[in-house]
Steps between C-alpha positions, in 0.01 A plus 500: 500500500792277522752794371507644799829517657512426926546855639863506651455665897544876537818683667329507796458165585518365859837415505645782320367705759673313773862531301395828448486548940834430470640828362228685704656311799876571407568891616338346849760266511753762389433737740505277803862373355564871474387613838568158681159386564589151471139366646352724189809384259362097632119573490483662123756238396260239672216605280721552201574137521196410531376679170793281344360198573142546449501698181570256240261215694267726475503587146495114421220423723292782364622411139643845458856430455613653183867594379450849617438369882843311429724759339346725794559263813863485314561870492348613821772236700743627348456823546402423878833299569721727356352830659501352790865413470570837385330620824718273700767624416425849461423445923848354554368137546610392211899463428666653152613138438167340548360760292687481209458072490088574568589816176656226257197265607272798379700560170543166388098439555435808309716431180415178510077670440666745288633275228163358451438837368430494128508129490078520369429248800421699741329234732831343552688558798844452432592244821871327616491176738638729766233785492254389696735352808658837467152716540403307805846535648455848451148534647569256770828763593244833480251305713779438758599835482175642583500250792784591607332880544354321795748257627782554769823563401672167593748260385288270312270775321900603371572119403168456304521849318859416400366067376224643370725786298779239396222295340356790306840609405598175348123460302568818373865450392361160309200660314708790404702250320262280323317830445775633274533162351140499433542821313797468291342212409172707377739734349 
């Protein structure tokens, strides 16, 4: 009797099911980016959100967070603040400039996941100082953006996207660098 192992908590958990909402939730948010819904772009984003921030609480509270739930809740923001850039930009409310800072963002995040590859540890996340500030720059820019799907097109909506941008811009430009640092280093 006391070889029994605690059962770990199924893929289906509670919480996973919440980060899962999120990907069901992202061609909504697409589309009204696409067709200029911006009241539908807000409202999915809204519950999207929402999902962020209640998914891993949940999982604790229910003692069903596992490393799956994390590697998930990992995977689906990324792939729900970059396809969402993409679609910004792909409807014209996104500048090639901006783009292509929010594109290195993307790359250096991704080879910095990739070079854990083949490492044997693959609980470890490989992490700079800068990573985190830069995410939530990043997600705190795509959550103005939606906003602004809604706002009026005035003077200080065009101050605060261009703060808010310049900030981003200069995370970005930082973690890029200790990123490569952090990798020659591993190399």
């Amino acid at each position: 009797m006391g070889d029994t192992k605690p059962s770990s908590p199924g893929l289906t958990t509670a919480g996973n099911l919440l980060t899962a909402a999120r990907l069901v939730l992202l061609p909504v948010i697409v589309a009204g980016i696409a067709c200029k819904l911006g009241y539908l772009t807000v409202g999915a984003m809204a519950a999207a959100l929402v999902t962020d921030l209640l998914d891993g609480r949940i999982a604790r509270r229910l003692n069903q967070a596992s490393m799956f739930g994390r590697t998930l809740d990992s995977t689906v923001d990324f792939v729900l603040i970059y396809s969402l850039f993409i679609a910004f930009y792909a409807a014209g409310r996104l500048a090639t400039y901006q783009f292509v800072v929010i594109y290195v963002a993307m790359l250096t995040n991704l080879l910095l996941q990739l070079s854990n590859i083949g490492t044997g540890d693959a609980e470890t996340i490989v992490r700079t100082r800068l990573l985190k500030l830069t995410g939530a720059l990043q997600y705190l820019y795509l959550l103005f953006l939606v906003a602004r799907e809604v706002m009026p097109d005035v003077p200080a909506v065009s101050t605060t996207n261009l703060v808010l941008f310049i900030a981003l811009a200069a995370a970005v430009a930082a973690s890029s660098v200790e990123s490569v640092v952090k990798l020659r280093r591993m190399m």
